[in-house]
C-alpha positions as CSV (number, residue, x, y, z in Angstrom):
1,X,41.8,-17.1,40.4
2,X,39.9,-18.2,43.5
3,X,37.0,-15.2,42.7
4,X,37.2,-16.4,39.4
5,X,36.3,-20.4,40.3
6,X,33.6,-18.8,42.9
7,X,32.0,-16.8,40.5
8,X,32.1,-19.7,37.7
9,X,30.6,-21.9,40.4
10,X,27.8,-19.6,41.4
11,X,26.7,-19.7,38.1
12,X,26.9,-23.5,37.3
13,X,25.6,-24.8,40.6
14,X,21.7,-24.6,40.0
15,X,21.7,-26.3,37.1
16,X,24.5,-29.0,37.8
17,X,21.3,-29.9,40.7
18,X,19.1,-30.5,38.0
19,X,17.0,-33.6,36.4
20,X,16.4,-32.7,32.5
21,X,13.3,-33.8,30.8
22,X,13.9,-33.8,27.2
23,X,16.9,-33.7,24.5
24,X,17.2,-29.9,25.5
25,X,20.0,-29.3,27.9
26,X,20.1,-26.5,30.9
27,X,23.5,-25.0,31.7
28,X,25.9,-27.7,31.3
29,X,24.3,-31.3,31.9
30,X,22.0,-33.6,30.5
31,X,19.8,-36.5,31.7
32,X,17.8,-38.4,30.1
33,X,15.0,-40.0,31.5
34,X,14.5,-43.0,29.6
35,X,10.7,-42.5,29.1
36,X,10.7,-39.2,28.4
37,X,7.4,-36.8,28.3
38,X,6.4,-37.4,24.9
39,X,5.8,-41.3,25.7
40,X,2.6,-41.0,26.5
41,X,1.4,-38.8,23.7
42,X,2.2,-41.9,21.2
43,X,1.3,-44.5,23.7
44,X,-2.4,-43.7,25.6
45,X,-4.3,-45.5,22.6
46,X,-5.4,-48.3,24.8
47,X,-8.6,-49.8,24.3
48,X,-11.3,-49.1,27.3
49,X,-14.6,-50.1,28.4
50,X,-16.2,-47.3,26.2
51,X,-16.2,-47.1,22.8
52,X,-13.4,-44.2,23.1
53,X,-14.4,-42.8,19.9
54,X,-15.8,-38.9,19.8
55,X,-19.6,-39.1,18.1
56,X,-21.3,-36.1,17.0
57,X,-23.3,-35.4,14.1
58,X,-20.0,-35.3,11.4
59,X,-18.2,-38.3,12.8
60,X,-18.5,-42.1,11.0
61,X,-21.2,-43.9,13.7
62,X,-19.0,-46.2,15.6
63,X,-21.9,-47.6,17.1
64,X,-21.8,-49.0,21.2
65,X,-19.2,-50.9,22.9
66,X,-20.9,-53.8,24.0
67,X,-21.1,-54.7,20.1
68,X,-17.3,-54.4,19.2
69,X,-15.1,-57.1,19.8
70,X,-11.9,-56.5,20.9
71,X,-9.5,-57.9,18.1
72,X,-6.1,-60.2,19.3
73,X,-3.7,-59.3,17.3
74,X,-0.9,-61.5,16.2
75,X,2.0,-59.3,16.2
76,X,4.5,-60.8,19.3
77,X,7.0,-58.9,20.8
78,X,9.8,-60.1,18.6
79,X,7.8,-59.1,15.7
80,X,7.2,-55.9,16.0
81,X,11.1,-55.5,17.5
82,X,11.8,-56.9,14.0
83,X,9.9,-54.2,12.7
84,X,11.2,-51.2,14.5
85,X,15.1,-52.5,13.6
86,X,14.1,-52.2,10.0
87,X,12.1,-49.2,10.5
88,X,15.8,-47.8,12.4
89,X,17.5,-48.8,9.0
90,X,15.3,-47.4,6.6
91,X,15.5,-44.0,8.5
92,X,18.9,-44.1,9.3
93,X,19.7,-44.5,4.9
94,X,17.0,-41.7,4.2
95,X,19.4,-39.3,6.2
96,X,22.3,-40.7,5.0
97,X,21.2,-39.6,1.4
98,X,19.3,-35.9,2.7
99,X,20.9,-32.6,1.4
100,X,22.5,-30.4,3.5
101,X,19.7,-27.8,2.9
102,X,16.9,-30.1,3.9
103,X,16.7,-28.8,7.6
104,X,13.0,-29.7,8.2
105,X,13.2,-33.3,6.5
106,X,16.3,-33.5,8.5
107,X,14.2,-32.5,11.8
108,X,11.6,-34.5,11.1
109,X,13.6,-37.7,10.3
110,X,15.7,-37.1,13.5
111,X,12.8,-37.3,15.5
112,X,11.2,-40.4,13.9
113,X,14.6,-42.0,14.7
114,X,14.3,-40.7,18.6
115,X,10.8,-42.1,18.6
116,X,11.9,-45.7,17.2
117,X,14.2,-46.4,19.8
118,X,11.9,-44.9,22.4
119,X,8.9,-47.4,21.4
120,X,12.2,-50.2,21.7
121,X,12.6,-48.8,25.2
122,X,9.0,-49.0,26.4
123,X,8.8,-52.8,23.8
124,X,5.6,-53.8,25.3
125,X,3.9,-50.2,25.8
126,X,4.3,-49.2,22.2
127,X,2.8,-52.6,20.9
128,X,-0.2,-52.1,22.8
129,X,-0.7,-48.2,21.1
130,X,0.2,-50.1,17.9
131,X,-2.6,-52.4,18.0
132,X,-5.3,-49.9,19.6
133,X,-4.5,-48.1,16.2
134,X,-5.0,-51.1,14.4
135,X,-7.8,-51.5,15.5
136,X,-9.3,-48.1,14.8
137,X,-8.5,-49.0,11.0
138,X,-9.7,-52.3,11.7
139,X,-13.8,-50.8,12.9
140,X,-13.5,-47.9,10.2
141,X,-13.0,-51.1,7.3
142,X,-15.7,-52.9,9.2
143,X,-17.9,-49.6,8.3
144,X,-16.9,-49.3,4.9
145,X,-18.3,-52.5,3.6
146,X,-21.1,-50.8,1.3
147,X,-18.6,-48.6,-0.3
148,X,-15.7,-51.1,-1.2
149,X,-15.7,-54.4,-2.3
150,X,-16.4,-57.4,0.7
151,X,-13.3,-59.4,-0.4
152,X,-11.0,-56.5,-0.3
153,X,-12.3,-55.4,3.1
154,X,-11.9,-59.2,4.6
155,X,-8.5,-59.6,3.4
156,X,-7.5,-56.2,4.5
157,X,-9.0,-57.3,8.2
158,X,-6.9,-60.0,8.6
159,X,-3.7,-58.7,7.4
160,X,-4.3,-56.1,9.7
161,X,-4.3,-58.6,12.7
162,X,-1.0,-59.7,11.6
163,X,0.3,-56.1,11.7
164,X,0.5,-55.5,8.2
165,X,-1.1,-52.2,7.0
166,X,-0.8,-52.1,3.5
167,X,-3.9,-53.6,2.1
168,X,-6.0,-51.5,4.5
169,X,-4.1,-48.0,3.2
170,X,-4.8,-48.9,-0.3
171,X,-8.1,-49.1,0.8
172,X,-8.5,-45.5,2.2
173,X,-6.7,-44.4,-0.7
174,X,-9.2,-46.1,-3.1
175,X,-11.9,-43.9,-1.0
176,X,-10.1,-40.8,-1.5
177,X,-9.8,-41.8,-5.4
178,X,-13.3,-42.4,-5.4
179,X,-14.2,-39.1,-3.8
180,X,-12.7,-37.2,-6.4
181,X,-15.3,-38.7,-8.9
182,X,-18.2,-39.8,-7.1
183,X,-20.4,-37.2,-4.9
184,X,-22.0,-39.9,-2.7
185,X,-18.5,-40.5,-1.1
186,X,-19.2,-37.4,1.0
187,X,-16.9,-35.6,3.3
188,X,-17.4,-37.5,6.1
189,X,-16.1,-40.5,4.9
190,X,-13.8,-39.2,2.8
191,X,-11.9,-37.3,5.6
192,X,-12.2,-40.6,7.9
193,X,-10.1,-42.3,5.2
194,X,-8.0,-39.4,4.7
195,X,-7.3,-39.7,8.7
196,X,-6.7,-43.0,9.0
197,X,-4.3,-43.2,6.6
198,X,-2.5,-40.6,8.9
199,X,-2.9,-43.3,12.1
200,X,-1.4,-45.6,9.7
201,X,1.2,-43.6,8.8
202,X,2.1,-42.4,12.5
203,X,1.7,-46.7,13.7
204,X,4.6,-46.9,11.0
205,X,6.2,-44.2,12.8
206,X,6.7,-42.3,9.4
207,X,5.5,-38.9,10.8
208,X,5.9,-36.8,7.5
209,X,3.1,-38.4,5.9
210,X,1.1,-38.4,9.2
211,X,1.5,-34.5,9.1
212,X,0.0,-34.3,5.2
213,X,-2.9,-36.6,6.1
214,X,-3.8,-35.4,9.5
215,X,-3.5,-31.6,7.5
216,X,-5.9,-32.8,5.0
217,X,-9.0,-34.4,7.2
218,X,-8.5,-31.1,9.2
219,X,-9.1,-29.5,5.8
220,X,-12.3,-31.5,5.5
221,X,-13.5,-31.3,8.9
222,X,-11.7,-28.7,11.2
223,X,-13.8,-29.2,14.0
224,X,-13.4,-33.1,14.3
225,X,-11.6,-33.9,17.8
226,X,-10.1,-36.3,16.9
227,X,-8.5,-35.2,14.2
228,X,-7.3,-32.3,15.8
229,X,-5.7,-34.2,19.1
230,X,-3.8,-36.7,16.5
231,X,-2.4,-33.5,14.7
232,X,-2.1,-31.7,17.9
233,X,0.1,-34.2,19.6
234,X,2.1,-34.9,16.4
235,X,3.1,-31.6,16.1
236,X,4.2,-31.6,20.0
237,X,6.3,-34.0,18.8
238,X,7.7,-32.7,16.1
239,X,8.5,-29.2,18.2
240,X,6.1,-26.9,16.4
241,X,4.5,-25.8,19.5
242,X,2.6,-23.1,18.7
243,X,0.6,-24.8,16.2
244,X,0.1,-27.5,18.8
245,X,-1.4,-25.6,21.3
246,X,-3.7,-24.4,18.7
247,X,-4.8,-27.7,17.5
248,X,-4.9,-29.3,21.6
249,X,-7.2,-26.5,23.1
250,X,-9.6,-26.9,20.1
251,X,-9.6,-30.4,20.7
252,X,-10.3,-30.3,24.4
253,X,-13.1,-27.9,24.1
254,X,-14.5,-29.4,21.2
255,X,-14.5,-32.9,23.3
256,X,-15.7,-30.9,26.4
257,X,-18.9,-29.8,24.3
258,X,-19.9,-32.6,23.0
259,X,-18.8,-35.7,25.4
260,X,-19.2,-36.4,28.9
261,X,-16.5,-35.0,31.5
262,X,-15.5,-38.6,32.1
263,X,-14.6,-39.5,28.9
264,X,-11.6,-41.1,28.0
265,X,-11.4,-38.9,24.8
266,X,-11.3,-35.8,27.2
267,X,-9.2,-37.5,29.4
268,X,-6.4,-38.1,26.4
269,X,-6.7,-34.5,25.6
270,X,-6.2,-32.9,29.0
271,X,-3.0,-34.8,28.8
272,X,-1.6,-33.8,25.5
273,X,-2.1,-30.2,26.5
274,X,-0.4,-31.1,29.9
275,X,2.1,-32.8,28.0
276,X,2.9,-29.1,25.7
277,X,3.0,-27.0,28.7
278,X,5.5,-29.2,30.6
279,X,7.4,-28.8,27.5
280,X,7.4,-25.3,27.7
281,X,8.4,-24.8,31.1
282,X,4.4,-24.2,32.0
283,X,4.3,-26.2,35.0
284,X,1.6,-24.3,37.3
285,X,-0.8,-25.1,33.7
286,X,0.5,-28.7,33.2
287,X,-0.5,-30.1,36.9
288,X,-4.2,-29.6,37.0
289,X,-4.8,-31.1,33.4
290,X,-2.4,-34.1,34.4
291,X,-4.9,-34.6,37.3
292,X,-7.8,-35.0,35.7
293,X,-6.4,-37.0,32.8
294,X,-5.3,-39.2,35.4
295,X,-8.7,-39.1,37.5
296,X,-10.4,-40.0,34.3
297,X,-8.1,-42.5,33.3
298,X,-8.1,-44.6,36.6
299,X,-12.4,-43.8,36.0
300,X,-12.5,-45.7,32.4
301,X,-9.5,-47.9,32.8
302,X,-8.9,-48.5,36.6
303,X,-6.3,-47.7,38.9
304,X,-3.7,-50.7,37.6
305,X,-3.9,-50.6,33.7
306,X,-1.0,-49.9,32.2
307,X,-1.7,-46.9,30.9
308,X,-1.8,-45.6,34.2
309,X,1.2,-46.4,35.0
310,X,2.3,-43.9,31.8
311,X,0.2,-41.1,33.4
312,X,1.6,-41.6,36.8
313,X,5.3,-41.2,35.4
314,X,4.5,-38.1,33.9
315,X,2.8,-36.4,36.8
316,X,6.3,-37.5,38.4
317,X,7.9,-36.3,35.8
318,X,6.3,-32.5,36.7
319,X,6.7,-33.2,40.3
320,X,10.5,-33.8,40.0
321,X,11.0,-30.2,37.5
322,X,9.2,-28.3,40.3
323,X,11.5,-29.9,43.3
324,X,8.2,-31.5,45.0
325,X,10.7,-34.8,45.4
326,X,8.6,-36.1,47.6
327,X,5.2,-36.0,45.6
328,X,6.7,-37.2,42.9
329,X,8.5,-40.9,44.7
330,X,5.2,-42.3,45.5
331,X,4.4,-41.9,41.9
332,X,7.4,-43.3,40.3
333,X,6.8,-46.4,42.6
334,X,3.4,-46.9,41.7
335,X,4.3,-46.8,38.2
336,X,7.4,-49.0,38.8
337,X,4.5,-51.7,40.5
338,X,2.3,-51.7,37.5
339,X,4.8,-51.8,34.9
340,X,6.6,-54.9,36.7
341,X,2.8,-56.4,37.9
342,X,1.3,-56.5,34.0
343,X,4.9,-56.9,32.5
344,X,7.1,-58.8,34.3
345,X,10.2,-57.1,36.3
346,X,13.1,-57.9,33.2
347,X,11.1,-56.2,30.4
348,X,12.3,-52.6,29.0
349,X,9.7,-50.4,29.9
350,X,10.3,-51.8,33.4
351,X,14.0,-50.3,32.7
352,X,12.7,-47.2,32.2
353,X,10.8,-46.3,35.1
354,X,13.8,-47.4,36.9
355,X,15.9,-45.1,35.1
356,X,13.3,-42.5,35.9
357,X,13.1,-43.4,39.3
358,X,17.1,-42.7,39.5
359,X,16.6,-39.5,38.3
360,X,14.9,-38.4,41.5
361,X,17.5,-39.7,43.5
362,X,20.0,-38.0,41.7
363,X,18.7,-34.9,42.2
364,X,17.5,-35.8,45.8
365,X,21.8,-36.4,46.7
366,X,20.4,-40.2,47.1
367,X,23.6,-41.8,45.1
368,X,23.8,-45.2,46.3
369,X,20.1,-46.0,45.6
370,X,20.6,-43.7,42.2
371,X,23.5,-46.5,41.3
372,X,21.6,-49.5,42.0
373,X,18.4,-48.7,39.8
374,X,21.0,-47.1,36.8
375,X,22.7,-50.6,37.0
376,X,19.2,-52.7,37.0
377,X,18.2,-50.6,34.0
378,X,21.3,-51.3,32.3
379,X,21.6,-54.6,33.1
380,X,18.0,-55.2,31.2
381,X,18.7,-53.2,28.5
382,X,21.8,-55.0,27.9
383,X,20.5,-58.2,27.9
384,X,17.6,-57.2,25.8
385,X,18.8,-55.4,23.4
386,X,23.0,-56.0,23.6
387,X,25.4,-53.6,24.9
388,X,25.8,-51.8,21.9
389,X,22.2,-50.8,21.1
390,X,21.8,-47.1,21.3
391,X,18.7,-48.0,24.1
392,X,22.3,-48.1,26.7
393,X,23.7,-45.0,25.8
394,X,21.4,-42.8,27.4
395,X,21.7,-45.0,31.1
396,X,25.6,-44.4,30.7
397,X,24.7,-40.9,30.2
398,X,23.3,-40.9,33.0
399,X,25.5,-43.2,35.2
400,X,28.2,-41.0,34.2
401,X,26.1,-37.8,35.7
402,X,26.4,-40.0,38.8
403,X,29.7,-40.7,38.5
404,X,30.6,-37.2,38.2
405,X,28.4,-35.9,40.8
406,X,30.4,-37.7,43.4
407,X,34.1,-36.7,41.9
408,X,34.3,-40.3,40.3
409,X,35.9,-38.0,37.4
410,X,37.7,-41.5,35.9
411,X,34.2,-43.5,35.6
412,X,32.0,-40.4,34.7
413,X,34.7,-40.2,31.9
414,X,34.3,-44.0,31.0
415,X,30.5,-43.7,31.0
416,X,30.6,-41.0,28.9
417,X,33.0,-42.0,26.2
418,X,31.1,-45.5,26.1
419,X,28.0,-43.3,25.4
420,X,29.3,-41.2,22.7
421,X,30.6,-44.0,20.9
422,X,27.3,-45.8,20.8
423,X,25.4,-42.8,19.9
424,X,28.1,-41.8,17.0
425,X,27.8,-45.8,15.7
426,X,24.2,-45.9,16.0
427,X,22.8,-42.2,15.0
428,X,25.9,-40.9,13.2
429,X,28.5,-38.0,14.3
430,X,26.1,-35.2,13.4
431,X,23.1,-36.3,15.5
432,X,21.6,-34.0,18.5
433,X,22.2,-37.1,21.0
434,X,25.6,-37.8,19.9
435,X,25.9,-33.4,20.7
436,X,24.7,-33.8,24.6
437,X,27.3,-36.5,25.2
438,X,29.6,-34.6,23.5
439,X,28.4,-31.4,25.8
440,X,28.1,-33.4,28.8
441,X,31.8,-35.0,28.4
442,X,33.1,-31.5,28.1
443,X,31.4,-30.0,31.2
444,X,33.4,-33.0,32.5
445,X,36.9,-31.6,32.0
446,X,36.1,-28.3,32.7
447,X,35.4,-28.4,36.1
448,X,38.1,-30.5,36.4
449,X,39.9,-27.3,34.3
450,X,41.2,-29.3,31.1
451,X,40.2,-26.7,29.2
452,X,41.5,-27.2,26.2
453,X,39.9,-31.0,25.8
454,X,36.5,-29.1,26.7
455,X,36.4,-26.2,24.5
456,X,36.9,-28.8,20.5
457,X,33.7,-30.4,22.3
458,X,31.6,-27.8,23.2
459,X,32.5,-26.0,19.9
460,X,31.6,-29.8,18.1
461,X,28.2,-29.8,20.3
462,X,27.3,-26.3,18.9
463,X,28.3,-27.1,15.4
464,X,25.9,-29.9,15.6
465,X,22.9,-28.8,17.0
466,X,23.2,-25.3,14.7
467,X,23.1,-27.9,11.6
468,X,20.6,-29.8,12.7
469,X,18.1,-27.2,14.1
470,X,19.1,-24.0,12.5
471,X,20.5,-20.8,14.9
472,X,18.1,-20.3,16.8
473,X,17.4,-23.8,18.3
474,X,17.1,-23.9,22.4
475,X,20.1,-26.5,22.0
476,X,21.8,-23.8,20.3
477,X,21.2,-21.6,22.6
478,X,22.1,-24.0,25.7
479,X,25.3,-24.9,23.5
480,X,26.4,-21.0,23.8
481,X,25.5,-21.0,27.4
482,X,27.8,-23.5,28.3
483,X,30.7,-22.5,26.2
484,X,30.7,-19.0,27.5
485,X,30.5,-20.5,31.2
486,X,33.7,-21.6,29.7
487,X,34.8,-18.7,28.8
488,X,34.1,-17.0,32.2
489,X,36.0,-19.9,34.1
490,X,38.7,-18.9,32.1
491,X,38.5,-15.2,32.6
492,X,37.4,-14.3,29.1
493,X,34.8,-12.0,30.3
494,X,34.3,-10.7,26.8
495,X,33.9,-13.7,25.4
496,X,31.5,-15.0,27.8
497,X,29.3,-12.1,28.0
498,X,29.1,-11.9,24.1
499,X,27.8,-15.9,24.1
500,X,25.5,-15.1,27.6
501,X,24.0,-12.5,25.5
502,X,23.3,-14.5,22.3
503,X,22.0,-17.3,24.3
504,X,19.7,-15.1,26.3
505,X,18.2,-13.7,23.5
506,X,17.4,-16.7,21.8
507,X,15.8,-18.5,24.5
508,X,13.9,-15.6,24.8
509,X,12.7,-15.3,21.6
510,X,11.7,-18.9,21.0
511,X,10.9,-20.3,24.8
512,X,9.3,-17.4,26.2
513,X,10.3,-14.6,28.4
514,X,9.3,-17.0,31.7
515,X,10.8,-20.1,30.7
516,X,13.0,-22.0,33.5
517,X,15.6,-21.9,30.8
518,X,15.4,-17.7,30.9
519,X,15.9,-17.9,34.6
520,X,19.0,-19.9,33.8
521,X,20.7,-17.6,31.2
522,X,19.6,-14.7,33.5
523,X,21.7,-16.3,36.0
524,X,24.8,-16.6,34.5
525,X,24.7,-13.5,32.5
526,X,24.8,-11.8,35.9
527,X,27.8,-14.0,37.1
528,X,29.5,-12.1,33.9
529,X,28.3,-8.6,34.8
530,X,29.7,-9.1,38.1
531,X,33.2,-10.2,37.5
532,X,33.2,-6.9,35.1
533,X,32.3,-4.7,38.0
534,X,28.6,-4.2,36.3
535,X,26.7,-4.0,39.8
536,X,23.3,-2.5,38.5
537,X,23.1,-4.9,35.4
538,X,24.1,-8.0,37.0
539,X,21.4,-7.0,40.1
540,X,18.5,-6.5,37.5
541,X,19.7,-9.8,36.1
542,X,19.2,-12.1,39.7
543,X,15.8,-10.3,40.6
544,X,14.4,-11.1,37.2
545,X,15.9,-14.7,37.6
546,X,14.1,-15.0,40.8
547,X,10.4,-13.9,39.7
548,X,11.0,-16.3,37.0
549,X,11.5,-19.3,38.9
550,X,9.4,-18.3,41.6
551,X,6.3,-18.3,39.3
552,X,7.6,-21.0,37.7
553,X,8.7,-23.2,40.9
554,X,6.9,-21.9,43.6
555,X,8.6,-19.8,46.2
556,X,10.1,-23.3,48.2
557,X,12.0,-25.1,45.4
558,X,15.7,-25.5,45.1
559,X,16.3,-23.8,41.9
560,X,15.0,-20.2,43.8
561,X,17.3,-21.3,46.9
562,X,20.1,-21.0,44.3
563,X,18.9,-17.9,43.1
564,X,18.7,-16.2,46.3
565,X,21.8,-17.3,47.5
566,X,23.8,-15.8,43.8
567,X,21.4,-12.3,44.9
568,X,22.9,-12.8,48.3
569,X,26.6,-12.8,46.9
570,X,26.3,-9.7,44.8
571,X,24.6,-8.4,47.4
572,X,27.7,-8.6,50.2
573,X,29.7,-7.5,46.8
574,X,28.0,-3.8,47.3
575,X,28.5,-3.9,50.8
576,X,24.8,-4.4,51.5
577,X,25.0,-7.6,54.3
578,X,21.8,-6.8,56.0
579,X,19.9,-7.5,52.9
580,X,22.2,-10.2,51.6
581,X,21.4,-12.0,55.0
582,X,18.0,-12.3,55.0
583,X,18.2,-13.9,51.2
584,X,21.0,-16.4,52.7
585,X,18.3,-17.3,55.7
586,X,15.4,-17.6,53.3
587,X,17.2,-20.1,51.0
588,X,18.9,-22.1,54.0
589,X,15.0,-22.5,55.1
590,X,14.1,-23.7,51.6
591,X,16.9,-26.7,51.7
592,X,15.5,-27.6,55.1
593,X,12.1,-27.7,54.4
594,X,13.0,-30.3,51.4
595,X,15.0,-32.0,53.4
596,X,12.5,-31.9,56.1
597,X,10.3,-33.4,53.3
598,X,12.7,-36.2,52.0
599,X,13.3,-37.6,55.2
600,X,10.0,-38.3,55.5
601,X,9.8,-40.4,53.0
């Protein structure tokens, strides 16, 4: 039994090391930074010094800066809490009342509810993106005075300044009415209402419609940047990322063409496309293009807006996947200083960077200072929003990765049971976030061997995100992983090598043959080979493991230290100890490089 709980460990222990990014899991854990990547693809709207509108010869003339006024908007805090509560309602009875067939409604309606209670998380963040949008319908009414009638326009205006959209939708809808009749419409304008109504319908954070309007101004002008960065990003967000990539490198070289390299429109787009190849698991890609966007937004905006601060997080956010810990500190601390400096230090989106910032000292071994910013964040979520709000559930989450982490098996357990019962209260029992919990509790009692309490909810987990994402969903396929990690923990080779396979296969097939998340499946599939006595598999297995996170990672990051070291032990398994050596030197020079590295900070 003791080979068994070696191997089992060998092929756990990378990931168990491991910050996560985003609702996908990798190999048995998740954490859930707070403000996660996509923040800043909903929330870098803010008004600058520039007009921050693209002009060519098929765009509406937004005329010069210097003779727009920047609108105050009326909407407090409170307000537009009020709004995103009743938006969370109205979502939450649409998918009480979808069919069981309606996978893509499902998917989209899932992530509009993710996205509401991430723009309560960052309260003061998403308000600003709200207004900036606002006030891009606000300048296209001002433009469309000659076309509809004064009075309409005026009282559209000012209900706009109190948040409310309606008037100025049925306006752009009376242009696109008018366009089917009358030929002096033209398609200019007729696609810049078309658009809007697509920004209205994203600032009401009802992203189905924003997909059929931003697909139909595309329609009418497919080279428009703007129109392809809003459809670009929305369909980041909504996981099609292949159609994304399309839509964000037309965009940026569209901008590129016809703007200055300064401009805060290229700046937005070198960031969304950053923001798709972190996704992706594209990390040498995403850095330089989160460098400029940041150059160009401290440029147009200066270093202490907080939109910076956003930017700043997410370069962290790369910094942290790649193992550069100490790159990415500095970051998170600057961000923390801005948020707290514009904000105030007991507002959500201060929680969140805290929560981020605990991240890194997780996966840095830094648990006491991990503890303290997981309890600040808590404690400011709970008083802002109550202790029952579904905003807490992903700091438990994470508390209870702490917890765990340090053999605190009792309060991990707590923290995660408290977590799964506000996620299944808030988002329902058949919801993706309700499944990590649910994934993460399990990983709990099986390393502490309670198998049979793990295996109901890792089966439960995988039931879940196969509903809710079809078979061949990366949560599916992390899901598998971690049940037939299960299975080799408890000697059910067969089992476990069946799952490794099916879970390999589809990360291939939808993440890419170089993902991190490849590397990982690799991994363990190996760990099953070897137990089996499958030397020559199981050795093809590590070296492809390494290449991948060596290209990925660079050669000096932990996740390669672990794969060396699993090489190194299948290595002294075929008698070869010369070679298995050298591996076990090169990784032990890795961890004290980055030590090296943290303690200089």
């Amino acid at each position: 039994m003791d080979t068994i709980y070696n191997l089992w460990t060998w092929a756990t222990q990378a990931a168990n090391q491991r910050g996560i990014h985003t609702i996908y899991l990798v190999a048995g854990l998740l954490a859930l930074p707070v403000l996660t990547i996509w923040a800043l693809i909903k929330f870098f709207y803010s008004r600058t010094k520039s007009d921050g509108k693209v002009t060519n010869v098929t765009a509406l003339n937004r005329g010069t800066a210097a003779g727009h006024n920047v609108i105050n908007f009326g909407i407090s805090p409170e307000e537009f809490l009020k709004g995103l509560k009743q938006r969370e309602d109205e979502v939450r009875q649409e998918l009480a009342e979808l069919k069981t067939s309606e996978i893509e409604k499902r998917r989209i309606l899932e992530r509009t509810l993710s996205s509401v209670y991430e723009q309560m998380e960052n309260l003061q963040t998403a308000l600003k993106a709200k207004e900036a949008k606002l006030d891009e319908a606000y300048r296209t009414l001002s433009e469309l005075t000659e076309k509809l009638s004064p009075g309409k326009v005026q009282l559209a205006r000012k209900t706009l300044e109190n948040g409310d959209s309606g008037i100025a939708e049925s306006l752009f809808k009376e242009i696109l009415s008018d366009a089917q009749t009358q030929t002096e419409i033209g398609v200019v304008l007729e696609a810049e209402a078309t658009y809007q109504l697509g920004v209205l319908a994203e600032t009401n954070i009802d992203y189905g419609q924003a997909q059929k309007y931003y697909h139909q101004a595309l329609t009418l002008q497919p080279d428009n940047p703007r129109y392809l960065n809003s459809a670009g990003h929305l369909n980041l967000e909504l996981g099609h990322y292949e159609e994304s990539e399309k839509l964000l490198k037309r965009s940026l070289e569209t901008c590129q063409q016809s703007l200055p390299a300064d401009h805060p429109e290229v700046g937005k787009s070198f960031n969304n496309l950053a923001l798709l190849y972190f996704v992706q698991g594209k990390y040498v890609e995403a850095e330089p293009l989160f460098q400029l966007s940041l150059t160009i937004g401290e440029e147009s905006l200066g270093p202490d807006h907080p939109d910076i601060a956003l930017i700043l997080n997410n370069l962290a956010e790369l910094y942290r996947a790649q193992g550069r810990y100490a790159e990415a500190e500095p970051l998170y601390k600057r961000s923390l200083a801005i948020r707290e400096k514009s904000m105030g230090s007991d507002q959500p989106d201060v929680a969140t960077i805290l929560n981020n910032l605990a991240l890194l000292y997780f996966a840095q071994g830094r648990y006491a200072e991990a503890e303290l910013l997981y309890n600040r964040s808590i404690a400011i979520r709970e008083t802002f929003f109550g202790p029952k709000h579904p905003t807490m559930a992903s700091s438990l989450n994470n508390l209870g990765l702490l917890y765990e982490a340090q053999g605190k098996y009792k309060e991990a357990e707590f923290s995660y049971q408290r977590s799964l019962t506000i996620w299944e209260n808030s988002l329902g029992q058949q919801h993706p976030d309700t499944a990590a919990t649910l994934n993460n509790l399990a990983k709990l009692y099986r390393i502490q061997e309670k198998y049979a309490k793990a295996e109901p909810l890792y089966l439960r987990s995988l039931e879940i995100w196969k509903k809710v994402g079809g078979p061949l969903h990366p949560d599916v396929a992390t899901a598998l992983n971690n049940l037939a990690v299960l299975y080799l923990a408890q000697g059910k080779f067969k089992k476990a090598e069946q799952l490794s396979r099916q879970s390999l296969e589809i990360r291939k097939k939808v993440l890419g043959e170089g993902h991190p998340d490849v590397a990982t499946s690799l991994n363990n599939l190996s760990a099953v080979y070897l137990v089996q006595g499958k030397f020559q598999a199981a050795e093809q297995l590590c070296k492809r493991a390494i290449e991948i996170r060596e290209k990925i990672f660079g050669e000096e990051h932990p996740d390669v230290a672990f794969s060396l070291e699993n090489y190194a032990v299948l290595l002294k398994y075929l008698g070869r100890i010369g070679e298995a050596v050298v591996l076990e030197n090169r990784a032990k020079d890795i961890r004290t490089k980055l030590a090296e590295k943290n303690l200089q900070k």
